[in-house]
N, C-alpha and C positions, 0 to 999 in steps of 0.2 A: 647272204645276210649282209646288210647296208653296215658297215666299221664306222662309228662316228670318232672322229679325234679331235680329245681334249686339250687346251691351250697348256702348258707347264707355266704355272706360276711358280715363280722367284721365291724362295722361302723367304729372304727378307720383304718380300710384299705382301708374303701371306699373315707374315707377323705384325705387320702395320693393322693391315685390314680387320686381325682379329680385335688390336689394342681397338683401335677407334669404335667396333662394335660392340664393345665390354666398355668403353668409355660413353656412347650413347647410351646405354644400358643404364649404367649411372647417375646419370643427368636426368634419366626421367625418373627413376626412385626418387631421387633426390626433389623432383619437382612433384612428387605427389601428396596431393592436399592431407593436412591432420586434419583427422576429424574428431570434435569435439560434441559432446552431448548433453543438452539441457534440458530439466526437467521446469515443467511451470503450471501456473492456474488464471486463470484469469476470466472476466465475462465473456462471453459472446464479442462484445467491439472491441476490446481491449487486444483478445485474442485474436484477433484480424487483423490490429494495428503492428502488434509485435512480431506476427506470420512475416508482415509484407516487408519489416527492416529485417528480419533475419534474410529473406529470400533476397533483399537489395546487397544483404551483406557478405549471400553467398556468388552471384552475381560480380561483385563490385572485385574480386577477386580469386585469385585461384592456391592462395596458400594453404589456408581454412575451410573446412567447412560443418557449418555446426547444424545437428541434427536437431531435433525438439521433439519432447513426449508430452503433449496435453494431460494433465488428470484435471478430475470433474472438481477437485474442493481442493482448494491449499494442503488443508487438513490429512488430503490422502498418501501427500509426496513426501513426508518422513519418514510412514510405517513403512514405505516402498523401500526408501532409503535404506533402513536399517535391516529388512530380509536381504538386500545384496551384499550389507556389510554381514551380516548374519554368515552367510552361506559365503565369503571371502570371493566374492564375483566382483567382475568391476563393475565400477559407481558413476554413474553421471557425474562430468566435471563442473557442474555446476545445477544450485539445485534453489527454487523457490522456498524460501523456507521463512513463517513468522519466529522473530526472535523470543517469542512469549515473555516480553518486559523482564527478560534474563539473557543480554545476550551473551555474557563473558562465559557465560556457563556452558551455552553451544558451541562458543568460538574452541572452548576446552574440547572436544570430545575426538576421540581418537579421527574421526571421520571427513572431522572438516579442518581445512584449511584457512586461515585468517584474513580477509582480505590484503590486509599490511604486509603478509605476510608475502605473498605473493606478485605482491606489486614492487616490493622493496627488492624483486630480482629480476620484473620486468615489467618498470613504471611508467604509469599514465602522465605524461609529461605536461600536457597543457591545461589538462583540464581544472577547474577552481570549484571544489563542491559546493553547489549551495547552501544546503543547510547548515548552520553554525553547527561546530564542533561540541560546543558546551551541550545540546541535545543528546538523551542517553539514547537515543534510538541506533542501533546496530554499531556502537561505539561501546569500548571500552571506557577503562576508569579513567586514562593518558588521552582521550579524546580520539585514538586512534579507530579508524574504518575497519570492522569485521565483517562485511559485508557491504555489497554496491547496492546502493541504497536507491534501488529502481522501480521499484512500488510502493514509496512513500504515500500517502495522502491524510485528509484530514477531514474531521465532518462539518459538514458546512450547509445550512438551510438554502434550499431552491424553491422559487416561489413561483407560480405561471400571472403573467402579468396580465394576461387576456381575464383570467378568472378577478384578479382586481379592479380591472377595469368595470367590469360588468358587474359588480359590489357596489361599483362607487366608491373605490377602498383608496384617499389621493394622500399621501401620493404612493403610488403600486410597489411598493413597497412593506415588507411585513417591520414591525416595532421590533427593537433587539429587547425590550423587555418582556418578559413573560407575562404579566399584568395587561399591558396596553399589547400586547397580541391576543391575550383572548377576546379583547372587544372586537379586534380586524377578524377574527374567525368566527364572532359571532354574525356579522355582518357578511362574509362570503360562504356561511351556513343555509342563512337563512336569502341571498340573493341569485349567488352564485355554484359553489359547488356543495350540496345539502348533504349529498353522502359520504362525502369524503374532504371534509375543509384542511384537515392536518393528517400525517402520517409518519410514520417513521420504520425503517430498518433497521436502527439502530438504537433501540431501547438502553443496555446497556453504557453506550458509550455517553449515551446523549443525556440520562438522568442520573449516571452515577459518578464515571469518569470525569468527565467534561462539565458536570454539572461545577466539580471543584476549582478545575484550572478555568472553564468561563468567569468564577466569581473570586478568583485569586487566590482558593482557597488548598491548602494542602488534601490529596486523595484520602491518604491514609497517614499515620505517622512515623516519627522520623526521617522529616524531610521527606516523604514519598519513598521511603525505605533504603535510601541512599546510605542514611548515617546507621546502622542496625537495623535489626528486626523489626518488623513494625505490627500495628495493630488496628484496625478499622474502629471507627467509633463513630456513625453518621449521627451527626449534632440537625441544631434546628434548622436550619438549611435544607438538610435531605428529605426533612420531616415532610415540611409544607410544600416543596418541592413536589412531594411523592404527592401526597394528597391531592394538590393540586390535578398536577396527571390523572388523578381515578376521576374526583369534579370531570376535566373534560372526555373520558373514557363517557360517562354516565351522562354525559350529554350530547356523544356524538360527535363533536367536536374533533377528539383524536379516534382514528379509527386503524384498529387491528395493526397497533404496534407490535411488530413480531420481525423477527430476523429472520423474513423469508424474501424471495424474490417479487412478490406480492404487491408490497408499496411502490418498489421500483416502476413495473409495468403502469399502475395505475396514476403515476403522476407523468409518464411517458404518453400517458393515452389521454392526458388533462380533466380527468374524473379525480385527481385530488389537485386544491390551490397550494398545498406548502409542503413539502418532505425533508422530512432533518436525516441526511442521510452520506456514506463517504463521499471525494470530492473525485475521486475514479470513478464519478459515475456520472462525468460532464461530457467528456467525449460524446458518451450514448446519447445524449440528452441531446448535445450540437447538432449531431447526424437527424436528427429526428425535426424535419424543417418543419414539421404541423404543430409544435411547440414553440409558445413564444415564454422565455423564461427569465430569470436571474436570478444571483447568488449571492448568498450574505452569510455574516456568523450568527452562529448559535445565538438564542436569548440568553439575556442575564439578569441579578437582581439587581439594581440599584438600590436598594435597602441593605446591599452585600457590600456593595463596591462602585466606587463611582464610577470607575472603566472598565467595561468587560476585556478580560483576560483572553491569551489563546489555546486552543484547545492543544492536548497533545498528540503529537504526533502518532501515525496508525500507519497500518501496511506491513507489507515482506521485503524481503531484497535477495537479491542472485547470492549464495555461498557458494564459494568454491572448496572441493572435496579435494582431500588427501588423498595420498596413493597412484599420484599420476606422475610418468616420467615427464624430463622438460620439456620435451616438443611438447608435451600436450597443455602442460604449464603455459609455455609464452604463447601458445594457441589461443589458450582463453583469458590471458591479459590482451592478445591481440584483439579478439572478440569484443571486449568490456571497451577498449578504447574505442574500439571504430564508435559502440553507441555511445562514449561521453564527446566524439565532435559535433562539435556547435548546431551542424544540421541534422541529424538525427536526434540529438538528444534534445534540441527543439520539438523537432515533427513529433515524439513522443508525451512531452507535456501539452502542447497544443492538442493535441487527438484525444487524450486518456483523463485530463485531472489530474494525474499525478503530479505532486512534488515536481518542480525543471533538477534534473540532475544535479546539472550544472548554472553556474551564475552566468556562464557564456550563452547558456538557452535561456536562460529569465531574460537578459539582457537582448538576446536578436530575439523578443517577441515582443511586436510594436503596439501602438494602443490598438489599430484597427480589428485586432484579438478582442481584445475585453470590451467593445466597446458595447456590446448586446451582453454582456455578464454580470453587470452588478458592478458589485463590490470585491468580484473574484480577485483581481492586480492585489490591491490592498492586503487583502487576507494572505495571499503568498507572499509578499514581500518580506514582511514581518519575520518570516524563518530565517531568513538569513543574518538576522540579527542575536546576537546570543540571549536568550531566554531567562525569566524572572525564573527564579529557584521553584515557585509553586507549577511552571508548566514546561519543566525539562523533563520531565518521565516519569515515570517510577519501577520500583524495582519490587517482585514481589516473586514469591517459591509459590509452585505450580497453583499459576496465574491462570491458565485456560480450564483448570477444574475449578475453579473459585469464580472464573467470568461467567460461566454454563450455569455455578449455581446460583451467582447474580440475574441471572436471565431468568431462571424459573421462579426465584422469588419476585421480580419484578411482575411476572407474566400472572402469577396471584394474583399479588395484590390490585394489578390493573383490570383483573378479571371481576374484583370484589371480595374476594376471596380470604384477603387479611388488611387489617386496615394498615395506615403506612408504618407507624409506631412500630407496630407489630412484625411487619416484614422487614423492615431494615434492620433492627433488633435481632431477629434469629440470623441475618444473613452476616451481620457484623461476627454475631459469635463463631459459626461456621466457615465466616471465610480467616478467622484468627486462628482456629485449629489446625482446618488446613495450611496453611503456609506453614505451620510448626512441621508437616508432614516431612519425611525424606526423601 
């Protein structure tokens, strides 16, 4: 039998040897990525745009890395939320969530963490928010950030200029009056597009909410419930307004108002001329080169106000959830920063309609952006500027059971179903109970 003979190492070399291989050992712990996990929603292109900066951002380095859970409706990523908090499992550190026009009340709950909160231990240094502070949207009462306000938007009429053209409609542009737009729709009815001249997805925001702040008028009272409790009381304004609406319901004119996916496709496929509908829905619309289009604000009365007003603010934002140690902490302030530098939080307002983050992305997006958009530069610019008291927000107790039941009265009465008197009247009383609700 062949005797192989081993070399005798030096016990002090054997003791080097170990230190150094428990010290490489170390150094790659140490260098292994935190991962972090975010929950989200979003359309079809939206959800592609935000894929492709996560994956630039997992890419772009190797400290982080943040996972993503699609769900189908905004709406589904709370209940989610709360079976993990339920059953004491971990939580996504960061999670899509609408403030429901309450957001001091979310920022309270044992579950989430505060924006402020979390930056004030590992802050975003350069970045300048856009939107004024004086907006209640995912701020507190101190102006403070409760959340990264990343799927801001705002509703805002899109019109296809091809369908004006072929009207005769000059100039191709819709009237910000409500009056002098239904003669442009009676004209791209009867020349243009016959089945589909106007539409919307946003019935609520667009005849109740925003009907107020376009015409400077207070939503609801007190202050938009800033100063106390408040109470609905739709005056003559909402009346004729409503009325109105049914008029063009019954002539064809507005067709299949409904907060479904429905109006979107069809002003995508240029079977409707106008969609009053969110501004997260321009990206889709860019992408779409068989569309020749532009963007304006909502109508308004001139018998209201001699300048239309701006709408209030809409959307969700990134919350960050309690319950995480600090690596995972400065992981997802790490995350939130990379998206507030200038080029990414550009490429996302460019791509999507949303809100620019930041005033660094309003600012590096040059005119040759807007220059096929309308009015869109215009209409964003204005947020950055601090808000007339009727279009900083408002504040209202369980606000998404009282918008549902605004949608169905709405969905009546445009049906025929109740005349306007009558549906804003029951919807007034009902959404005043409610909110007494706990």
């Amino acid at each position: 039998m062949t005797k192989h003979r081993f070399l005798k190492v030096p016990a002090a070399l054997r003791t080097t040897v170990v230190a150094v291989a428990v010290s490489m050992m170390g150094a790659g712990a140490a260098q292994a990525a935190t991962d972090i996990e975010v929950w989200f929603s979003l359309n079809e292109h939206n959800k592609e745009v935000f894929e492709g900066l996560v994956k630039k951002f997992n890419r772009d380095q190797d400290d982080v890395k943040v996972k993503l859970k699609a769900f189908n409706s905004p709406k589904e990523i709370e209940p989610a939320l709360l079976q993990k908090v339920g059953a004491k499992e971990k939580t996504p550190n960061l999670v899509q969530i609408d403030d429901n026009r309450d957001p001091e009340s979310l920022a309270g709950r044992s579950y989430i963490m505060p924006l402020h909160t979390l930056l004030a231990k590992h802050p975003i240094k350069d970045a300048k928010w856009f939107v004024a502070p004086q907006n209640l949207s995912m701020r507190d009462a101190k102006g403070r950030l409760l959340a990264f306000p990343y799927m801001i938007d705002v509703p805002v009429m899109y019109y296809n200029i091809d369908a004006f053209k072929k009207a005769g409609v000059k100039p191709e542009v819709p009237k910000r009056s409500w009056y002098e737009l239904q003669e442009q729709l009676i004209d791209l009815a009867n020349k243009a597009t016959r089945n589909c001249p106007a539409t919307t997805d946003q019935s609520v925001s667009v005849n109740l909410e925003n009907l107020a702040a376009v015409n400077n008028q207070f939503f609801t009272s007190s202050d938009n419930g800033t100063k106390g409790v408040p109470s609905f009381a739709f005056d003559t304004t909402f009346v004729r307004h409503l009325s109105l609406m049914i008029s063009w319901v019954k002539a064809e004119l507005l067709v299949n108002p409904a907060a479904d996916i429905q109006a979107l496709d069809r002003f995508g496929k240029s079977e409707c001329s106008i969609l009053m509908s969110e501004s997260s829905n321009l990206g889709r619309y860019i992408d779409t080169r068989s569309l020749n289009f532009g963007v304006t604000g909502l109508p308004y009365y001139p018998q209201v106000t001699k300048e239309p007003g701006n709408p209030f603010l809409d959307g969700t934002g990134l919350w960050a959830t309690s319950g995480h140690n600090d690596a995972e902490q400065k992981a997802t302030a790490q995350f939130l920063d990379w998206l507030s530098r200038t080029d990414n939080a550009a490429t996302w307002y460019q791509k999507t309609g949303f809100l620019p983050l930041t005033q660094q992305a309003f600012d590096a997006t040059g005119p040759d952006y807007y220059k096929n958009l309308g009015d869109w530069r215009n209409l964003v610019a204005v947020y950055a500027k601090p808000p007339v008291q009727t279009a900083r927000g408002f504040k209202i107790n369980n606000y998404p059971e009282i918008r549902d039941m605004f949608h169905r009265k709405l969905h009546d009465a445009l049906a025929g179903t109740y005349p306007a008197v009558t549906a804003l009247t029951n919807a007034s009383s009902e959404a005043t109970q409610m909110m007494r609700r706990k």
